[in-house]
Every structure is written in structure tokens, then in C-alpha cells.
LUMTI-983147 format. One line per field, with one value per residue (C-alpha): x, z, y; residue number from 0. Coordinates in Angstrom, 3 decimals. Layout:
x c(X:...)
z c(Z:...)
y c(Y:...)
num c(NUM:...)
REM end
This chain:
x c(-10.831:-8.226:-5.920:-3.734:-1.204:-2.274:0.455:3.130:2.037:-1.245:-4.024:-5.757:-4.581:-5.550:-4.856:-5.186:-5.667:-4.699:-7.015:-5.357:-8.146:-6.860:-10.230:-10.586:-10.605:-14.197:-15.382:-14.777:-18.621:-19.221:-16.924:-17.529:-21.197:-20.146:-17.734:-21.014:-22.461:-20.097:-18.517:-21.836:-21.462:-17.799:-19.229:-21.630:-18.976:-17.557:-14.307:-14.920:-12.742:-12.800:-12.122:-10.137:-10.307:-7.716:-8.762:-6.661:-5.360:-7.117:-4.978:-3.044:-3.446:-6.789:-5.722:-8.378:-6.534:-8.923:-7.703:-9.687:-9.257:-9.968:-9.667:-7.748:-6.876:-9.666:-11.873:-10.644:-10.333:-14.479:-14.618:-12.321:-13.235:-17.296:-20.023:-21.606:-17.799:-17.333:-20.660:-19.640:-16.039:-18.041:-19.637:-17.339:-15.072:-16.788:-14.845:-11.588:-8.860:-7.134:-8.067:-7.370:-4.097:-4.417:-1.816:-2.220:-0.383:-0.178:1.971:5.967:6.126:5.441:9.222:10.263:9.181:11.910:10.628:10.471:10.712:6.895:7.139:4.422:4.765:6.230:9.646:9.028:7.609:10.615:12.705:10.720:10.599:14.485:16.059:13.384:14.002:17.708:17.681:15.194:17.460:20.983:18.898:17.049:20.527:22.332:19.704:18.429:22.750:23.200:20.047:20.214:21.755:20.204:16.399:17.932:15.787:12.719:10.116:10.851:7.720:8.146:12.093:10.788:8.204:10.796:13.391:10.610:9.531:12.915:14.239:10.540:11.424:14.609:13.178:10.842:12.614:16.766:17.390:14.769:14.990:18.804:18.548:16.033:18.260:21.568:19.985:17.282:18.492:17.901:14.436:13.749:15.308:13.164:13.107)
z c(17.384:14.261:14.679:12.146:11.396:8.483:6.207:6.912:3.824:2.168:3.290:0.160:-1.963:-2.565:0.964:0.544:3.744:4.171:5.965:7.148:8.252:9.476:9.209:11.461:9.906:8.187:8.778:5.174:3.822:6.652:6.463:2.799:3.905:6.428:3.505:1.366:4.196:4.892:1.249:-0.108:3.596:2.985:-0.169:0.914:2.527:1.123:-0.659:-1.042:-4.588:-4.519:-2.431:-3.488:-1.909:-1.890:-1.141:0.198:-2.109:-1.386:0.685:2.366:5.263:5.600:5.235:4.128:2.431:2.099:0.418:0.527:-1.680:-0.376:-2.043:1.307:4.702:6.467:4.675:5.451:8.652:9.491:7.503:9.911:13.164:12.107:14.204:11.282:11.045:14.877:14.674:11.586:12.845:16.111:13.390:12.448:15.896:15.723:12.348:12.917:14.848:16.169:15.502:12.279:11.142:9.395:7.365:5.249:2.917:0.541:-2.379:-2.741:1.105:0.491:-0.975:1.858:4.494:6.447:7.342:11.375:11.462:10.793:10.933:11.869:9.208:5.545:4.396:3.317:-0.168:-1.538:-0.081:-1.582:-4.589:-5.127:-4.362:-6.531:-9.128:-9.230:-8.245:-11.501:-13.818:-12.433:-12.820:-15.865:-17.368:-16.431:-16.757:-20.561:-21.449:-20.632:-21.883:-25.560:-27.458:-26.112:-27.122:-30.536:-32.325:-31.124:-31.370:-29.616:-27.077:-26.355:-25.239:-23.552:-21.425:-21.009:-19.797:-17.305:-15.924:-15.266:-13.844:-11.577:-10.085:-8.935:-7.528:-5.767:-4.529:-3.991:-4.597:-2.504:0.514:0.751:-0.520:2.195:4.882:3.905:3.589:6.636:9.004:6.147:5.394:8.987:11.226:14.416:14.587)
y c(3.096:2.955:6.023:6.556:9.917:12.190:12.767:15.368:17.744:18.441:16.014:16.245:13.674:9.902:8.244:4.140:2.019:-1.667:-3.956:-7.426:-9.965:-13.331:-15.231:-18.337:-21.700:-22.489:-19.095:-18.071:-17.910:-15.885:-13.304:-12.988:-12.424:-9.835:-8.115:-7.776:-6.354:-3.629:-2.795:-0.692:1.023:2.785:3.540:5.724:7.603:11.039:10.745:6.790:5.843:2.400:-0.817:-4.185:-7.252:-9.912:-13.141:-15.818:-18.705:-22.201:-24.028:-20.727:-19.028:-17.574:-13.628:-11.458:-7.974:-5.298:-2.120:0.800:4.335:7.519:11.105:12.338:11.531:13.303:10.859:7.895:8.770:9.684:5.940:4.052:6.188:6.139:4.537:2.289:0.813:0.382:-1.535:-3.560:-4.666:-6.155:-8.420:-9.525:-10.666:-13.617:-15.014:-13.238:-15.085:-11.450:-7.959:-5.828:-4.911:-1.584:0.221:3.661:4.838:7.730:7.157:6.296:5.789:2.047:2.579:3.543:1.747:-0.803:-3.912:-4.134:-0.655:0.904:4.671:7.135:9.380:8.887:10.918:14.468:14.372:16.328:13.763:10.551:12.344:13.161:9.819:8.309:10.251:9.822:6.571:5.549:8.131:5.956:2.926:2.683:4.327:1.455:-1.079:0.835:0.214:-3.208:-4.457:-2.278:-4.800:-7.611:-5.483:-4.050:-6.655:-5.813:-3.392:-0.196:0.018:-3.815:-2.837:-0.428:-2.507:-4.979:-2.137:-0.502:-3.728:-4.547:-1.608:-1.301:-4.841:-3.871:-0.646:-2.646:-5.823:-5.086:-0.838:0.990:-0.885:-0.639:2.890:3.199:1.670:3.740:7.150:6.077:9.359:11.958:9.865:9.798:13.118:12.668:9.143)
num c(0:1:2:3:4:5:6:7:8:9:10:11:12:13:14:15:16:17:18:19:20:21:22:23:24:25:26:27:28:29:30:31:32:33:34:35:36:37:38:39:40:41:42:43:44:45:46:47:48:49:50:51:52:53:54:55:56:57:58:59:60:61:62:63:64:65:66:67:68:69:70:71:72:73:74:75:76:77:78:79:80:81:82:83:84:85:86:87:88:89:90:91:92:93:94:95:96:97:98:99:100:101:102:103:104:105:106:107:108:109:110:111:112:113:114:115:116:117:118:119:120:121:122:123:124:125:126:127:128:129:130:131:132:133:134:135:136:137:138:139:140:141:142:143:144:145:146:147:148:149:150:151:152:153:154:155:156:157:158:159:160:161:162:163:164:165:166:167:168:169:170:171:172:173:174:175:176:177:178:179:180:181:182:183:184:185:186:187:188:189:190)
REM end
């Protein structure tokens, strides 16, 4: 059974859940079989939005990502905890080399997660959402000044694009996480 927490404040929004299959070595046609198999299942599910698969690159490791989109939490979870799954995961033992890693998350909380460190619960919303809010405002100020005169010759929405994409891969990769790590007790009271 895959237990996971709902969030801490209004259930119904889009929930996503992260599905890590290692696949054993040579087992890849057969796993893809299975994954046809089981794909037009969730959809029959209420609250189903969507699924992605990532597949792994030739000559990788053979990691399977499978993300799936529900409308809210108590969806997702009558998906993961159903029967018709339970049944469908047996299938596929066989081809797996250990079992299913899987991960949910709700929104900005993927910001805020520390790496060793997997939390039960995300922030508070209200949290999440004031230190990302100032911390794009400080950042695409800073990054928007230094940048201007470099963009002044080109066209305003391709400074722009250049400016966001920027300022979103320092979000991503270097701020947040630190960010995350320095303010980690406000983020994180009971833990």
C-alpha cells in the first residue's frame, strides 16, 4: 500500500505523484508493455489529468519516471491505494529490480524540499508563497539591473525571456535551496 500525507490546507487542488521504476537490465519491452497496460487504467479514474512518462536515455541507467496528475489528493490517493493498481504493480515485480519510489507533490514544495531531508508535509502555503515572492521580486530586481544594458538591444519580450529564464534557473538550482536551508525552522516548526 502507497501512503502518502495529504497536504496541510485544502485538498482540492492539482496533486502530482512521482513514480521511480528502476527496470532490470533487458526487461525494457516488457515493462513498456506492462505501462500500456496500466496507463488507460488510472485514466479511468476520477480526477485523472494526465500522466507523463520519462523514459531512460539509451545507454543510462534503466529509470522509468512516471508522473501522474490528479485534480486533488483524495484522488490520487483511491488511484495509488486501489485494487486494479495493487494487482498491476504485482505485474510488474517481475521487471523491476526494487520496489517503487513514490513522491507527491502539490505545487512550490518541490522548492522547498532539502535533499536528504524528505518531509511529510510541504511548508504552509502562506509561507511558500511569501519567500517566493520576495525572493523572485529581490531577484529578478537584481538580475532585470545587471542584465538591462547588456538586453537594451533587443526586443523587449525576448529580454524579457532571457531575464525570466535566468532569474528561474537560479531559483531553481543555487537560491531556493539555500533559502530553504537558512529559513528551514520557520519552513519546518514541528520537524
Amino acid at each position: 500500500m502507497v501512503k502518502i500525507n495529504p497536504p496541510q490546507s485544502g485538498a482540492e487542488h492539482h496533486v502530482t505523484a512521482v513514480i521511480s521504476h528502476l527496470i532490470k537490465p533487458g526487461r525494457e519491452a516488457g515493462y513498456e508493455e506492462w505501462m500500456r497496460s496500466i496507463i488507460p487504467v488510472a485514466k479511468t479514474f476520477a480526477g485523472h489529468l494526465g500522466i507523463n512518462i520519462l523514459r531512460p536515455h539509451p545507454g543510462g541507467n534503466l529509470e522509468y519516471i512516471i508522473v501522474l496528475h490528479f485534480n486533488h489528493h483524495k484522488n490520487l490517493q483511491t488511484w495509488l491505494e486501489s485494487e486494479v493498481r495493487r494487482e498491476l504493480i504485482k505485474r510488474a515485480k517481475p521487471l523491476i529490480q526494487e520496489p517503487e519510489a513514490v513522491q507527491v507533490l502539490t505545487g512550490l514544495e518541490t522548492w522547498f524540499e532539502l535533499p536528504k531531508r524528505p518531509q511529510k508535509a510541504p511548508p504552509k502555503r502562506y509561507k511558500m508563497a511569501l519567500l517566493t515572492w520576495l525572493t523572485v521580486f529581490l531577484t529578478l530586481t537584481i538580475v532585470g539591473r545587471i542584465l538591462n544594458s547588456v538586453l537594451v538591444p533587443l526586443p523587449d519580450l525576448l529580454a524579457q525571456f532571457i531575464t525570466i529564464g535566468i532569474v528561474v534557473w537560479l531559483l531553481t538550482y543555487f537560491l531556493m535551496p539555500h533559502i530553504t536551508r537558512l529559513l528551514y525552522k520557520w519552513l519546518y516548526p514541528m520537524s
